[in-house]
N, C-alpha and C positions, 0 to 999 in steps of 0.2 A: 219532153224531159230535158234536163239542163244539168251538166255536170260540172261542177266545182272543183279545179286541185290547185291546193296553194305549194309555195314550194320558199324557201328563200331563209326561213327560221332561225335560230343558234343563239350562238353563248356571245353577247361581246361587251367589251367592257367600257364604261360608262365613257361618253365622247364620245364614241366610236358610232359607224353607220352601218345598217344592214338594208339590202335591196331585196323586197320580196314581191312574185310574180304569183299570179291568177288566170289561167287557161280554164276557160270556158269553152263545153262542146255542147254536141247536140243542138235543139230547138233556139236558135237564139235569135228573135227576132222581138220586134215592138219592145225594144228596152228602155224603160222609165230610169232606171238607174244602175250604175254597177261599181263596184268600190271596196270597203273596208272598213271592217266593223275592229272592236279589241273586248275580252273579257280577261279580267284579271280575278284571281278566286277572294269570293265573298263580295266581290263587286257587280255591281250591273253592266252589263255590255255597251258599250259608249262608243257614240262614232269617229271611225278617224278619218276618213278622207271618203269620197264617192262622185263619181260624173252623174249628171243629172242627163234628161236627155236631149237637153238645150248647149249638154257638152260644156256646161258648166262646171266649177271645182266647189265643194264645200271641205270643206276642214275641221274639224276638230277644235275646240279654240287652246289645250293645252298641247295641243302637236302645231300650230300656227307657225310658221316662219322656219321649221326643221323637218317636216317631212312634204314630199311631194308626189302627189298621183297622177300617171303619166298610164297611156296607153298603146297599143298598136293591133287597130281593126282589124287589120288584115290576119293577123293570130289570135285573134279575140282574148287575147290578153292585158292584165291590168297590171300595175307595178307601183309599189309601193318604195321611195327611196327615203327612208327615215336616217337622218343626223342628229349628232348631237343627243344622242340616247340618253336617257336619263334611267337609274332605277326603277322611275316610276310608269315605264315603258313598259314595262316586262308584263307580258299576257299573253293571251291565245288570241292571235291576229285570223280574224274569218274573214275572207272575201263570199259577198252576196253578190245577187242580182237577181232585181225586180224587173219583170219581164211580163205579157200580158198572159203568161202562163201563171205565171206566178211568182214567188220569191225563190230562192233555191240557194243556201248555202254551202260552202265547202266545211271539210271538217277540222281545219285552220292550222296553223303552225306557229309553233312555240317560239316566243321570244324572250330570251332570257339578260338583261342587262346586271351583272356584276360586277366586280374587281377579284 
């Protein structure tokens, strides 16, 4: 088993950056990928950022050039440092990971971009 806790969420207003972080415990071995999902309501869950496990970045193509996923093995943690927030930012930010267990996500943290 594989535990998810996202952490980093809140209110900021438009421009503005929020750094949110993904600690992963338990089982975590043979990881195909680990990252960051977003669902906004009435939307479908759209990817925003994830290491492959070639340690590679994919991105999101409307978070492209404002947000960046960074990690540190050593805390099996994931970070999300999202700029330039747009309204259109605003959703329930899940970190996953696909693992030879299986997939396993957190149960995500709110992001809210207003004025």
């Amino acid at each position: 088993q594989v535990q998810l806790v996202e952490s980093g969420g809140g209110l900021v207003q438009p421009g503005g950056s929020l750094r949110l972080s993904c600690a992963a415990s338990g089982s975590i071995f043979s990881v195909n990928a680990m990252g960051w999902y977003r669902q906004a309501p009435g939307k479908q869950r759209e990817l925003v950022a994830t290491f492959t496990r070639s340690s590679t970045t994919n991105y999101g193509d409307s978070v492209k050039g404002r947000f960046t996923i960074s990690r540190d093995n050593a805390k099996n943690t994931v970070y999300l440092q999202m700029n330039s927030l747009k309204p259109e930012d605003a959703a329930v930010y899940l970190c996953y990971i696909d693992s030879i267990l299986g997939v396993y996500w957190g149960q995500g943290t709110q992001v809210t971009v207003s004025s």
